[in-house]
mmCIF file of the N, C-alpha and C atoms, coordinates in Angstrom:
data_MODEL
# 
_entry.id   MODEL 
# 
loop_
_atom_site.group_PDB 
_atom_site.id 
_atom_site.type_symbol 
_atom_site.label_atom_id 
_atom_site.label_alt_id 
_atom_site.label_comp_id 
_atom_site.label_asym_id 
_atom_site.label_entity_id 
_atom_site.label_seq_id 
_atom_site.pdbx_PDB_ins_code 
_atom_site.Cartn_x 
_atom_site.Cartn_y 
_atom_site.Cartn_z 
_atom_site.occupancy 
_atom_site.B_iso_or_equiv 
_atom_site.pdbx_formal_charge 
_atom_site.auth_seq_id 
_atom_site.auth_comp_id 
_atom_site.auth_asym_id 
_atom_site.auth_atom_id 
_atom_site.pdbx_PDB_model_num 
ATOM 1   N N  . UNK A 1 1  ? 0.902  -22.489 12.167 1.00 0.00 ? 1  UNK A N  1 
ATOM 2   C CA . UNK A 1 1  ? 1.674  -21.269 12.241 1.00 0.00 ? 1  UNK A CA 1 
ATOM 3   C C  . UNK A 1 1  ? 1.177  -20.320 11.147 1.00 0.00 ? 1  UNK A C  1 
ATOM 4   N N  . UNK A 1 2  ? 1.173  -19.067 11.705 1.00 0.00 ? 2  UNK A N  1 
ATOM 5   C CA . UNK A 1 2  ? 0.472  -17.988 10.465 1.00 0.00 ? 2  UNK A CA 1 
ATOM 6   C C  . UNK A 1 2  ? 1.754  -16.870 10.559 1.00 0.00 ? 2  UNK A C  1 
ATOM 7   N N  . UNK A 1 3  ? 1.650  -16.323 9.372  1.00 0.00 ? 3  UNK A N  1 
ATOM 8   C CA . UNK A 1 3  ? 2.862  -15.248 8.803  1.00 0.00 ? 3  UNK A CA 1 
ATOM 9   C C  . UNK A 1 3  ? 2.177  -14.284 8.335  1.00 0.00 ? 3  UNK A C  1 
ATOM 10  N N  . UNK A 1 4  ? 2.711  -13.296 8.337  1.00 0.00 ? 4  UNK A N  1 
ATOM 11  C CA . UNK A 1 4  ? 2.240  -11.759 7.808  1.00 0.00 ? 4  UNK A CA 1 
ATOM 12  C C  . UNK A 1 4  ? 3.697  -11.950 6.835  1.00 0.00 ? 4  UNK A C  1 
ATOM 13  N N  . UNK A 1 5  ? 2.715  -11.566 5.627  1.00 0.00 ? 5  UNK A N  1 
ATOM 14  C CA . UNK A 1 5  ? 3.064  -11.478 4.607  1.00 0.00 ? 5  UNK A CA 1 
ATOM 15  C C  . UNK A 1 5  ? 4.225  -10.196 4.365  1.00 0.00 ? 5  UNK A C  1 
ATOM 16  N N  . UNK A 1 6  ? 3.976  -9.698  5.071  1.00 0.00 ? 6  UNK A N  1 
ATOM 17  C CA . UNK A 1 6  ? 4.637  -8.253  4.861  1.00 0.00 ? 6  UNK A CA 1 
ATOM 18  C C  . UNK A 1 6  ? 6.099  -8.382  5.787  1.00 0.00 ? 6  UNK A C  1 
ATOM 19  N N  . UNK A 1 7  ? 6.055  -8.612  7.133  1.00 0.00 ? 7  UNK A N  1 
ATOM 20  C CA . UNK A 1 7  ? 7.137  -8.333  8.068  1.00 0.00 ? 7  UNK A CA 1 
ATOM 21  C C  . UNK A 1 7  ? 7.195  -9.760  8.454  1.00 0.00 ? 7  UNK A C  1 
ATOM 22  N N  . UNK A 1 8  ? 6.834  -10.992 7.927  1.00 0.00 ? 8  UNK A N  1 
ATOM 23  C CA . UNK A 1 8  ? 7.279  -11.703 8.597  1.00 0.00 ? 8  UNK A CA 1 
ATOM 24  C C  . UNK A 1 8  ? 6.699  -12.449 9.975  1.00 0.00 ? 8  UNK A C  1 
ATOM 25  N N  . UNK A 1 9  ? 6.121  -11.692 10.740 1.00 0.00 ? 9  UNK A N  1 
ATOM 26  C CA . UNK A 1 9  ? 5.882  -11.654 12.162 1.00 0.00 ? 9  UNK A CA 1 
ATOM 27  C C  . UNK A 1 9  ? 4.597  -13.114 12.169 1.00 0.00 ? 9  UNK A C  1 
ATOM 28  N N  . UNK A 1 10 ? 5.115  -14.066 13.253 1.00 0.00 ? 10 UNK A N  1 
ATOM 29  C CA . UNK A 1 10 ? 4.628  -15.517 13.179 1.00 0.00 ? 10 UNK A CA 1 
ATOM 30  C C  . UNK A 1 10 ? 3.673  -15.417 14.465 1.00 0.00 ? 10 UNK A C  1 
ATOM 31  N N  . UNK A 1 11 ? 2.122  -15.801 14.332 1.00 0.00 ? 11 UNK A N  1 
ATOM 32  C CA . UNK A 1 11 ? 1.962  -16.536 15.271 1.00 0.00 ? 11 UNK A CA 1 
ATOM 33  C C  . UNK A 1 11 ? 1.113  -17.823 15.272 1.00 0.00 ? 11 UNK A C  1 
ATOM 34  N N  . UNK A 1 12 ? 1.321  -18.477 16.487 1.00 0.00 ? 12 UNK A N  1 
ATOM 35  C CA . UNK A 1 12 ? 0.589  -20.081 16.453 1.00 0.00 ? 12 UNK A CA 1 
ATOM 36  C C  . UNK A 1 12 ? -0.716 -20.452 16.155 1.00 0.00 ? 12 UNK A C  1 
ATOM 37  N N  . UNK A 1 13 ? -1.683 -19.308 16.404 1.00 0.00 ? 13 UNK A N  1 
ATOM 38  C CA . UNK A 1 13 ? -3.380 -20.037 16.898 1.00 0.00 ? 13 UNK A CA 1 
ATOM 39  C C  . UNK A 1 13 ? -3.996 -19.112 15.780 1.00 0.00 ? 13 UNK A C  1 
ATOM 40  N N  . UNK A 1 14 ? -4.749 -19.001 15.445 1.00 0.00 ? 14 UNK A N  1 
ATOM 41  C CA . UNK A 1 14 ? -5.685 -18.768 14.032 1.00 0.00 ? 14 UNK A CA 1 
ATOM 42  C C  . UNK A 1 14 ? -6.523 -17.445 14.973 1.00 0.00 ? 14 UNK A C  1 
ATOM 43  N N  . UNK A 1 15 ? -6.801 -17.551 16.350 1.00 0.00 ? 15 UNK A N  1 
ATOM 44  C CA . UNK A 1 15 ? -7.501 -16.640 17.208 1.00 0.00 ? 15 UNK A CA 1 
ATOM 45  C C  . UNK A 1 15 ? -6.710 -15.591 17.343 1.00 0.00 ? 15 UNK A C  1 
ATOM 46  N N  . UNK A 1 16 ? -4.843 -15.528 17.217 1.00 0.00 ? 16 UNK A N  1 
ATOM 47  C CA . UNK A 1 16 ? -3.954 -14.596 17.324 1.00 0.00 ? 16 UNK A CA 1 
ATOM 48  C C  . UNK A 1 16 ? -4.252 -13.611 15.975 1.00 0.00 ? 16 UNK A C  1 
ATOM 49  N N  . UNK A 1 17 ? -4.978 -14.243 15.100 1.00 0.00 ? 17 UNK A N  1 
ATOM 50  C CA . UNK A 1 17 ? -4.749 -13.478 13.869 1.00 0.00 ? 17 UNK A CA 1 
ATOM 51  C C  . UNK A 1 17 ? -6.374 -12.216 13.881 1.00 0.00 ? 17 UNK A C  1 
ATOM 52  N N  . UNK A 1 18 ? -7.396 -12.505 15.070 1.00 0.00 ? 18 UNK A N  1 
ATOM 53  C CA . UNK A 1 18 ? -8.131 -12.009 14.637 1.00 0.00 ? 18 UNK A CA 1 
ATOM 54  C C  . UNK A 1 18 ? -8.462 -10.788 13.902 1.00 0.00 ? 18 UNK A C  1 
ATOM 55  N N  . UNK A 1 19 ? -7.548 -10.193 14.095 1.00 0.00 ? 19 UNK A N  1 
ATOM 56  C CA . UNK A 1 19 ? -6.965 -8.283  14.120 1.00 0.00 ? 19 UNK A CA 1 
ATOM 57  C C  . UNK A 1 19 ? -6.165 -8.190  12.968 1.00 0.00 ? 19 UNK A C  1 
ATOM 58  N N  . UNK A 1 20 ? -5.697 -9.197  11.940 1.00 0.00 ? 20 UNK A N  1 
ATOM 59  C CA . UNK A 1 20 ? -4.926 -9.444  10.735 1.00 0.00 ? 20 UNK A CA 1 
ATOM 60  C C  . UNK A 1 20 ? -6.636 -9.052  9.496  1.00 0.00 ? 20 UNK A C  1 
ATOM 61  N N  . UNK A 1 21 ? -5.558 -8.231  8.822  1.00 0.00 ? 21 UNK A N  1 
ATOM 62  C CA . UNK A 1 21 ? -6.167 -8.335  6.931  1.00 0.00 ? 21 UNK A CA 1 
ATOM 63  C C  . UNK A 1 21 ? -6.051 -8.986  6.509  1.00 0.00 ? 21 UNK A C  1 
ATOM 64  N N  . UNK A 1 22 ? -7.070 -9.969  5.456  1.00 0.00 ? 22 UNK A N  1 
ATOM 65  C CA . UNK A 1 22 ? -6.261 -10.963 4.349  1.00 0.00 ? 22 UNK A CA 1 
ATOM 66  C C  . UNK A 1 22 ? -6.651 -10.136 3.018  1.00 0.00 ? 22 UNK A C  1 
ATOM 67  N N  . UNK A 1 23 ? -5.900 -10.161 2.241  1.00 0.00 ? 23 UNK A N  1 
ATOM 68  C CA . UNK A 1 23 ? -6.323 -9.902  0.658  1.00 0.00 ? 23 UNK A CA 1 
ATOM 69  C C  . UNK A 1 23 ? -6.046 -11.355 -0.415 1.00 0.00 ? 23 UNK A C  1 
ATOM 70  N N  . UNK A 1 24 ? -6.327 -11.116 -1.402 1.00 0.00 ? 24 UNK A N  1 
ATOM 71  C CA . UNK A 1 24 ? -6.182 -11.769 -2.558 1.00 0.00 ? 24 UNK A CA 1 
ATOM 72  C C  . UNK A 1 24 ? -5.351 -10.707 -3.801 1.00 0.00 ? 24 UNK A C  1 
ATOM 73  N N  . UNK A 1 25 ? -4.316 -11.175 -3.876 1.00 0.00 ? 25 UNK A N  1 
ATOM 74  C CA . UNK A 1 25 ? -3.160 -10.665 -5.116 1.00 0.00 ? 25 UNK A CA 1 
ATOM 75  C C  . UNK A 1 25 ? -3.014 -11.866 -6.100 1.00 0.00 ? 25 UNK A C  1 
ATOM 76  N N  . UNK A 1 26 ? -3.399 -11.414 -7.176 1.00 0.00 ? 26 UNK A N  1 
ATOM 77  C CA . UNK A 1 26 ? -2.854 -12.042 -8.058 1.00 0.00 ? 26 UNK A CA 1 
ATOM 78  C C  . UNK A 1 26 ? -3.835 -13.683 -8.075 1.00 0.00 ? 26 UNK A C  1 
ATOM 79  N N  . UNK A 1 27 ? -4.444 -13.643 -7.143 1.00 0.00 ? 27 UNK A N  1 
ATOM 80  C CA . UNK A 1 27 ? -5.086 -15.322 -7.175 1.00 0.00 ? 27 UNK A CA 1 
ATOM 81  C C  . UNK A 1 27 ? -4.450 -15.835 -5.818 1.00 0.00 ? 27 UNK A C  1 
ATOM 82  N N  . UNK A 1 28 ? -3.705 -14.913 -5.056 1.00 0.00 ? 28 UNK A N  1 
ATOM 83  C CA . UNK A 1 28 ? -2.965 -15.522 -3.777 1.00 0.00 ? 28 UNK A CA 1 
ATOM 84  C C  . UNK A 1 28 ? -3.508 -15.269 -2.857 1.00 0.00 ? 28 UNK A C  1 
ATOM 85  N N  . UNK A 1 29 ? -3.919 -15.413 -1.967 1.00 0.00 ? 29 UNK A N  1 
ATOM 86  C CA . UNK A 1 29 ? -4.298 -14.865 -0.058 1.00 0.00 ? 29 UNK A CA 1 
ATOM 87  C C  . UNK A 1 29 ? -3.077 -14.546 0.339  1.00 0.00 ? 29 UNK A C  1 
ATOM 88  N N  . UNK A 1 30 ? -3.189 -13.522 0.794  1.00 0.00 ? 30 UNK A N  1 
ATOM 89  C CA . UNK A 1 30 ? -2.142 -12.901 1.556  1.00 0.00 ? 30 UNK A CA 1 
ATOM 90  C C  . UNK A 1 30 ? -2.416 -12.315 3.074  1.00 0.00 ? 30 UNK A C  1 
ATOM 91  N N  . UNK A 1 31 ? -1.950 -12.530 3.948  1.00 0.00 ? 31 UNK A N  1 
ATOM 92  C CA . UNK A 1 31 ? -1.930 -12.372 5.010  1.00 0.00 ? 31 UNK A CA 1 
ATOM 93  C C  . UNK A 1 31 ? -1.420 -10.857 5.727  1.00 0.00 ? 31 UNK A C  1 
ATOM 94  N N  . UNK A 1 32 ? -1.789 -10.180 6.294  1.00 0.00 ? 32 UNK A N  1 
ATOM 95  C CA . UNK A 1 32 ? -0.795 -9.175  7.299  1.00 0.00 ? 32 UNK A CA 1 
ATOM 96  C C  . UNK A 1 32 ? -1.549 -8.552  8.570  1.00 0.00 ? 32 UNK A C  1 
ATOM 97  N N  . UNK A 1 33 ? -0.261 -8.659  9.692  1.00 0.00 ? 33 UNK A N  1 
ATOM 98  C CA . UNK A 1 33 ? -0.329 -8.566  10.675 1.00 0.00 ? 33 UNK A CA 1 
ATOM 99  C C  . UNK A 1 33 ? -1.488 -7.406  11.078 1.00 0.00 ? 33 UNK A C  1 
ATOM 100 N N  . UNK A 1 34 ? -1.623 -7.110  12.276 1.00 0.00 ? 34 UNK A N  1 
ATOM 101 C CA . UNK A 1 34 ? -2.439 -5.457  12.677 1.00 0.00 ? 34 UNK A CA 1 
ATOM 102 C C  . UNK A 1 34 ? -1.778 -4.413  12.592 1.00 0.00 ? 34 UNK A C  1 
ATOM 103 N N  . UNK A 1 35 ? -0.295 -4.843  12.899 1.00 0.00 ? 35 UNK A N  1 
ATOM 104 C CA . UNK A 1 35 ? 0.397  -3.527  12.622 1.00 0.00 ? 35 UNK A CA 1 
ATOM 105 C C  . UNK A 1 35 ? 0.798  -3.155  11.180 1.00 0.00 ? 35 UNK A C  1 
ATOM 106 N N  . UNK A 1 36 ? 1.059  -3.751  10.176 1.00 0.00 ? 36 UNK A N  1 
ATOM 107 C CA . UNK A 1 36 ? 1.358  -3.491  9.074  1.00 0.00 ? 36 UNK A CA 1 
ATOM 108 C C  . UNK A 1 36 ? -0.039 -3.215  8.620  1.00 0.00 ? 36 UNK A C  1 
ATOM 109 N N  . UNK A 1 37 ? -1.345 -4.038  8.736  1.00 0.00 ? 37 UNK A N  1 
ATOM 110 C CA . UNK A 1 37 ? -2.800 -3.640  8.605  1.00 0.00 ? 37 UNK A CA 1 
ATOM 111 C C  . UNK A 1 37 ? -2.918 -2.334  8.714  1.00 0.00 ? 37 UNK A C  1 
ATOM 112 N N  . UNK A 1 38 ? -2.900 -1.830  9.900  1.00 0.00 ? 38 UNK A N  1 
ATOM 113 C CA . UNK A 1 38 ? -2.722 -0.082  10.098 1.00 0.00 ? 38 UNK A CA 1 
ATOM 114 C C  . UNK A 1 38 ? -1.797 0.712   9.320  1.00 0.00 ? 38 UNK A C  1 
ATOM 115 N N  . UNK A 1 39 ? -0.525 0.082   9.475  1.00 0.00 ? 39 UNK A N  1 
ATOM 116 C CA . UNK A 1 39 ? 0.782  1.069   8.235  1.00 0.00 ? 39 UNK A CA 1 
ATOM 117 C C  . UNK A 1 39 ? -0.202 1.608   7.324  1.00 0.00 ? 39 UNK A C  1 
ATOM 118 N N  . UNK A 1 40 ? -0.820 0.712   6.301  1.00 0.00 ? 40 UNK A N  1 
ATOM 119 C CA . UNK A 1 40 ? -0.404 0.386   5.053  1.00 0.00 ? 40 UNK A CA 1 
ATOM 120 C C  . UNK A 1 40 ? -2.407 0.550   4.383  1.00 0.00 ? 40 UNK A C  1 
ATOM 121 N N  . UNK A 1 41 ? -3.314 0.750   5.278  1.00 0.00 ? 41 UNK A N  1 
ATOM 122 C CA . UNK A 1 41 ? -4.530 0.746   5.455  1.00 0.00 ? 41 UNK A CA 1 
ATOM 123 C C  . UNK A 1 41 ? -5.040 1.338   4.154  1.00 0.00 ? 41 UNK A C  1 
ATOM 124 N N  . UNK A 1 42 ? -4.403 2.347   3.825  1.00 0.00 ? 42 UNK A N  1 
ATOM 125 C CA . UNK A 1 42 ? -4.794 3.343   2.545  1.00 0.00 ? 42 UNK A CA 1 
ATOM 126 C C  . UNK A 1 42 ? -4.576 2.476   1.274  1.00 0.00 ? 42 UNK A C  1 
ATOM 127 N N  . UNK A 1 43 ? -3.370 1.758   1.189  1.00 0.00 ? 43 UNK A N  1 
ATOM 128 C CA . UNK A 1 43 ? -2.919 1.162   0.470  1.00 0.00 ? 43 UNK A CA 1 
ATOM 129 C C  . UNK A 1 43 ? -3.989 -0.066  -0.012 1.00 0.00 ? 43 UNK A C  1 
ATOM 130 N N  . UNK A 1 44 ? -4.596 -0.777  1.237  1.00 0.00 ? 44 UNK A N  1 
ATOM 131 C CA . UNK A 1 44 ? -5.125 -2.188  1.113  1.00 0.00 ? 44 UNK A CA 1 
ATOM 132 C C  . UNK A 1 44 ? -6.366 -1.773  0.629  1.00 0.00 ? 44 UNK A C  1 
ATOM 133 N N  . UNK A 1 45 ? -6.677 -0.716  1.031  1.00 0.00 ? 45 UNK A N  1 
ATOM 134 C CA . UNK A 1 45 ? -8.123 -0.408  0.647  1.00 0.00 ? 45 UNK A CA 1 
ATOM 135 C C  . UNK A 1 45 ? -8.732 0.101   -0.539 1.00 0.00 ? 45 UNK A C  1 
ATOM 136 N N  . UNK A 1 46 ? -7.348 0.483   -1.622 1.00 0.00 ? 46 UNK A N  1 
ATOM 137 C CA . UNK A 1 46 ? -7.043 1.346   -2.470 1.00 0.00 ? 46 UNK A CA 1 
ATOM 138 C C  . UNK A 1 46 ? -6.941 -0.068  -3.795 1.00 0.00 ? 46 UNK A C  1 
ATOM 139 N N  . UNK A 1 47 ? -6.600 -1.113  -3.121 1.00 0.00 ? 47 UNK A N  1 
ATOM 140 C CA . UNK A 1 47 ? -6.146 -2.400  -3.517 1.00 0.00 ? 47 UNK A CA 1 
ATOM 141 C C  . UNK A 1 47 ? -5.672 -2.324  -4.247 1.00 0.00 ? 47 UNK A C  1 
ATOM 142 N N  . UNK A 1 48 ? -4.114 -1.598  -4.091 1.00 0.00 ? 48 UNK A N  1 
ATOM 143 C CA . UNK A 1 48 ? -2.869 -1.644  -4.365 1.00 0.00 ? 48 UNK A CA 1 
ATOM 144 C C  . UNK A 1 48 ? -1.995 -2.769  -4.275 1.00 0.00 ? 48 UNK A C  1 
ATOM 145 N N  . UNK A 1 49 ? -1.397 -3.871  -4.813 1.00 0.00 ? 49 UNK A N  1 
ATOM 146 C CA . UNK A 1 49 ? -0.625 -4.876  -4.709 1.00 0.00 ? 49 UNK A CA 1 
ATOM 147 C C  . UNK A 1 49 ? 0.179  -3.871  -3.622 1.00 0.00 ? 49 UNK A C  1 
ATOM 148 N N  . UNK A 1 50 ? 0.627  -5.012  -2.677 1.00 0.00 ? 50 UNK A N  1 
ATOM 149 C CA . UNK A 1 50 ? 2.254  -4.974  -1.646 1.00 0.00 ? 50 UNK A CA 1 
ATOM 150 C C  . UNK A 1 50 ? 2.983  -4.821  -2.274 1.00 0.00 ? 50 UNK A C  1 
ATOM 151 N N  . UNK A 1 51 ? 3.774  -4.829  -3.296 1.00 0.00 ? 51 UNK A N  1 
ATOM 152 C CA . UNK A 1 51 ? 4.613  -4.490  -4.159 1.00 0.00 ? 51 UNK A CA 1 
ATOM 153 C C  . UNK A 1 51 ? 4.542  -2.643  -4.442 1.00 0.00 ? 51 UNK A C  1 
ATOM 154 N N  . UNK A 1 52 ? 3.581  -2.455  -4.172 1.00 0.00 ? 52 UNK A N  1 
ATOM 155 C CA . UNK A 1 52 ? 3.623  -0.541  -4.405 1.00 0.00 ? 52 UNK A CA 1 
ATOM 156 C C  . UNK A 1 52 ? 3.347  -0.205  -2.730 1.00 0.00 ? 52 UNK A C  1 
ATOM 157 N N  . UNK A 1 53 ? 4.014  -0.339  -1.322 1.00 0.00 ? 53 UNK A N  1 
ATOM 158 C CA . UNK A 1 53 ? 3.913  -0.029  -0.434 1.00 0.00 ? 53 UNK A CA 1 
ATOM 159 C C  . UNK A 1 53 ? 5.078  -0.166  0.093  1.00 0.00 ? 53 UNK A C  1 
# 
């Protein structure tokens, strides 16, 4: 099972995630969905911790 870090949103197969961002915060992998990927795009790229979004 995979989670987006951001909203929560679960799915089963590792192939569902192809369209997911991962980052590294802090020493962590973090996961998020395509849609929060898109929200938040400026942000991830800016590599802004989730905590300022």
């Amino acid at each position: 099972m995979f989670t987006c870090d951001n909203c929560g949103r679960q799915v089963e197969t590792e192939g569902e995630t192809l369209t997911w961002t991962t980052s590294v915060e802090n020493g962590r992998r973090r996961n998020y969905c395509d849609a929060c990927s898109r929200t938040h795009l400026r942000s991830i790229e800016g590599k802004l911790d989730s905590e300022w979004w």
